[in-house]
C-alpha positions in Angstrom: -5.1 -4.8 -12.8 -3.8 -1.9 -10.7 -0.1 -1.6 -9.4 0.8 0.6 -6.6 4.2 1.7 -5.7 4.5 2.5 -2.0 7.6 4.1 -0.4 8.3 7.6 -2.6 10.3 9.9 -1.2 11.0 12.2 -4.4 8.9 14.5 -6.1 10.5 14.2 -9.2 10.2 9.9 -9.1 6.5 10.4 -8.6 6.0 12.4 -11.5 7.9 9.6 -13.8 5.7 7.5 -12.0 2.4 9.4 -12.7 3.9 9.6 -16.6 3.7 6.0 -16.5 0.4 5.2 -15.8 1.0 4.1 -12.2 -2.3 4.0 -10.4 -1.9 5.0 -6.6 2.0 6.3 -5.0 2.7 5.6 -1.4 4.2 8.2 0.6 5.1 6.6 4.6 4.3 8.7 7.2 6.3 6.9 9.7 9.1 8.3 11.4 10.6 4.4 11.7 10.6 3.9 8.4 13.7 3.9 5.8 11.2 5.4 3.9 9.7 8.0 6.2 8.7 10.6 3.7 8.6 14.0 5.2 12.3 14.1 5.9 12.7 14.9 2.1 9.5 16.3 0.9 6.8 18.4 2.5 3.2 17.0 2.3 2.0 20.1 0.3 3.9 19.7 -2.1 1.9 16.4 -3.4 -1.1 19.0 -3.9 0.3 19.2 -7.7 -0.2 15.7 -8.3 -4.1 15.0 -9.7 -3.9 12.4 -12.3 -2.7 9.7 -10.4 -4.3 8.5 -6.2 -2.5 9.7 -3.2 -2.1 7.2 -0.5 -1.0 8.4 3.0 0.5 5.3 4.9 0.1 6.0 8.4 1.0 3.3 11.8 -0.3 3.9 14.7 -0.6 7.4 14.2 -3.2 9.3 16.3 -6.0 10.5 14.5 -5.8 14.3 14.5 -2.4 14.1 13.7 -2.9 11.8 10.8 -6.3 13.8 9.7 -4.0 16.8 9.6 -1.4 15.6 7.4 -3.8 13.9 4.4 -5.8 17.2 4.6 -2.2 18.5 3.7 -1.0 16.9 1.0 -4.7 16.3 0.0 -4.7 12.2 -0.2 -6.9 10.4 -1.6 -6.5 7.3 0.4 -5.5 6.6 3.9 -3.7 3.6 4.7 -3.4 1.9 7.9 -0.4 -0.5 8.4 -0.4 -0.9 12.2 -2.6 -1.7 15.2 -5.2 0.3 14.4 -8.4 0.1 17.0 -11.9 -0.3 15.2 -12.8 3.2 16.3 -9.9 4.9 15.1 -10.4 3.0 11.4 -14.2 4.1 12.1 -13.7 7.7 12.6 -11.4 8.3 9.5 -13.2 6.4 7.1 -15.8 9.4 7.6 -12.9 11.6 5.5 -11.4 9.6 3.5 -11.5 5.8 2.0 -9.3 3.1 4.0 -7.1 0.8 2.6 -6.5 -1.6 6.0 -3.2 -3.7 5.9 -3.2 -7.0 7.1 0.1 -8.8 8.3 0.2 -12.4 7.3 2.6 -14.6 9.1 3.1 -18.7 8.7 0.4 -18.9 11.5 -2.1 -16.3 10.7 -5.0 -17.8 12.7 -7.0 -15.0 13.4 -6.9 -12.8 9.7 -10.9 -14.1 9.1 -11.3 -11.9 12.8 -9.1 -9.2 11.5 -11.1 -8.9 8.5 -14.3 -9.0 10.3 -14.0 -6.2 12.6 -12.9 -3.6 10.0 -14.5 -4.5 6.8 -17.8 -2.1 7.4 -15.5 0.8 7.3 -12.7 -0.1 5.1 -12.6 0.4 1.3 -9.5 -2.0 0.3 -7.7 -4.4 2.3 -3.8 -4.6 1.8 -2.0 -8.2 2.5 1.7 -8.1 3.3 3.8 -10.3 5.2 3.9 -10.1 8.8 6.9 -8.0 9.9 8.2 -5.9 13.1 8.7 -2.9 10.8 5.4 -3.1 9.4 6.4 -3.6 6.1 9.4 -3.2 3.2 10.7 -6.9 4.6 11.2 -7.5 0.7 9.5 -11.2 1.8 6.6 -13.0 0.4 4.4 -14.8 2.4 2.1 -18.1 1.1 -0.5 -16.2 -0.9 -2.7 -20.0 -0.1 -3.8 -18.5 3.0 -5.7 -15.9 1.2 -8.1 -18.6 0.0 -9.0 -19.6 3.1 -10.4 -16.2 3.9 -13.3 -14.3 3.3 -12.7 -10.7 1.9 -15.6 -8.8 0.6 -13.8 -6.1 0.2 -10.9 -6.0 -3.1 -7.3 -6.3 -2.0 -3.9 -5.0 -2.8 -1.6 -7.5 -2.9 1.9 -7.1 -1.3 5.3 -8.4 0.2 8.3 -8.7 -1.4 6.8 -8.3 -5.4 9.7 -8.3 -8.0 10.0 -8.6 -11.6 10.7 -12.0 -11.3 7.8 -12.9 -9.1 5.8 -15.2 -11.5 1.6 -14.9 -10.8 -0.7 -17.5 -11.0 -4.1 -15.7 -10.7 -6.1 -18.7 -11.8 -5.1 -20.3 -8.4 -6.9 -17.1 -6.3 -10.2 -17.8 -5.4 -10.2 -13.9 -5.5 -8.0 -12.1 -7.6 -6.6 -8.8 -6.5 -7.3 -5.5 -7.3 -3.7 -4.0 -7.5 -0.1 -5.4 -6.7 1.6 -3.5 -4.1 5.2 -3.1 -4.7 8.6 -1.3 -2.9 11.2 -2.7 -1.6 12.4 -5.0 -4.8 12.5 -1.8 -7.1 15.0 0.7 -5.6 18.0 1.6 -6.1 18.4 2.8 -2.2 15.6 3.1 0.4 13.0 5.6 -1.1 14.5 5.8 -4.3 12.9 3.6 -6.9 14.7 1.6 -9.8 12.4 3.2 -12.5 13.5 0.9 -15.2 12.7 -2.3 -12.9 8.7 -0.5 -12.6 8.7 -0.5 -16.4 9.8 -3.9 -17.0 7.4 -4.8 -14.1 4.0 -3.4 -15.7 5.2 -4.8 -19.2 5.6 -8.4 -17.8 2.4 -8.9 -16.0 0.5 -6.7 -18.4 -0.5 -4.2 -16.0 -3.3 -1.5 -17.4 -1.9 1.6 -17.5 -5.4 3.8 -17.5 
């Protein structure tokens, strides 16, 4: 399984990170975010990084804008944690592949829709617990509801991961792709509890090539 860490906002952490074997590194483009990105690091400077996927997390953000900042820091993935019209999700998928986050809340009657109207141009959907910030809540949400769904697609899985977070995968009808994790392994906002990552992959086994 893949693991994810989302939320970097130092050059030197992501180069620990890429020593470890960690798949994908998140960097927020999101000016509301604790872990807004570019107010320590320049997007450029992520064009060293090749042995380990890029993702741009972007809300909201209009599409020229966003299209010029991956082309920056050369991601390799977009990710889309807002509002996100089908058009918008249409027209960058033509440049690079989409991971599409969906918020699940207690009464998420309308994530089989959700799913629906992006899945032809999405590569990865992400499922995190529904929150005004759009993320980093540190909360979990009832990973049941994900086998009432329909997701052709593979999924990260997200919301309030920790070391002591115990998995069951035998209990998904689908099992995800990669675990998403932030919030529960840092020491402040942006800046990640190395140690915690370690202990993290070593517990739940996590393939490191």
């Amino acid at each position: 399984m893949k693991i994810k860490v989302c939320g970097i906002t130092d050059i030197n952490q992501a180069n620990t990170l890429a020593d470890l074997g960690v798949h994908f590194i998140g960097f927020i483009s999101y000016e509301k975010s604790k872990r807004y990105a570019w107010n320590k690091i320049q997007p450029s400077e992520l064009k060293t990084f090749k042995s380990i996927k890029k993702v741009g997390v972007f809300v909201n953000e209009n599409v020229p804008s966003l299209l010029d900042i991956a082309q920056q820091a050369e991601f390799d993935f977009i990710q889309l944690h807002g509002n996100e019209n089908v058009e918008d999700v249409k027209e960058i998928s033509k440049f690079y592949p989409v991971i599409k986050a969906i918020s699940v809340a207690e009464n998420s009657n309308h994530l089989q829709e959700q799913i629906n109207q992006y899945s032809a141009y999405v590569s990865y959907f992400l499922f995190d617990t529904a929150t005004k910030s759009y993320g980093g809540s540190g909360r979990t949400f009832d990973w049941n509801i994900l086998n009432d769904l329909k997701i052709n697609q593979p999924y990260f899985l997200s919301g309030g991961l920790s070391v002591g977070t115990d998995f069951n995968f035998e209990t998904f009808n689908q099992t995800p792709f990669a675990l998403d994790i932030n919030s529960k392994f840092e020491s402040s906002a942006g800046i990640k509890n190395i140690k915690l990552i370690e202990s993290f992959i070593a517990k739940n086994n996590l393939i490191k090539a």
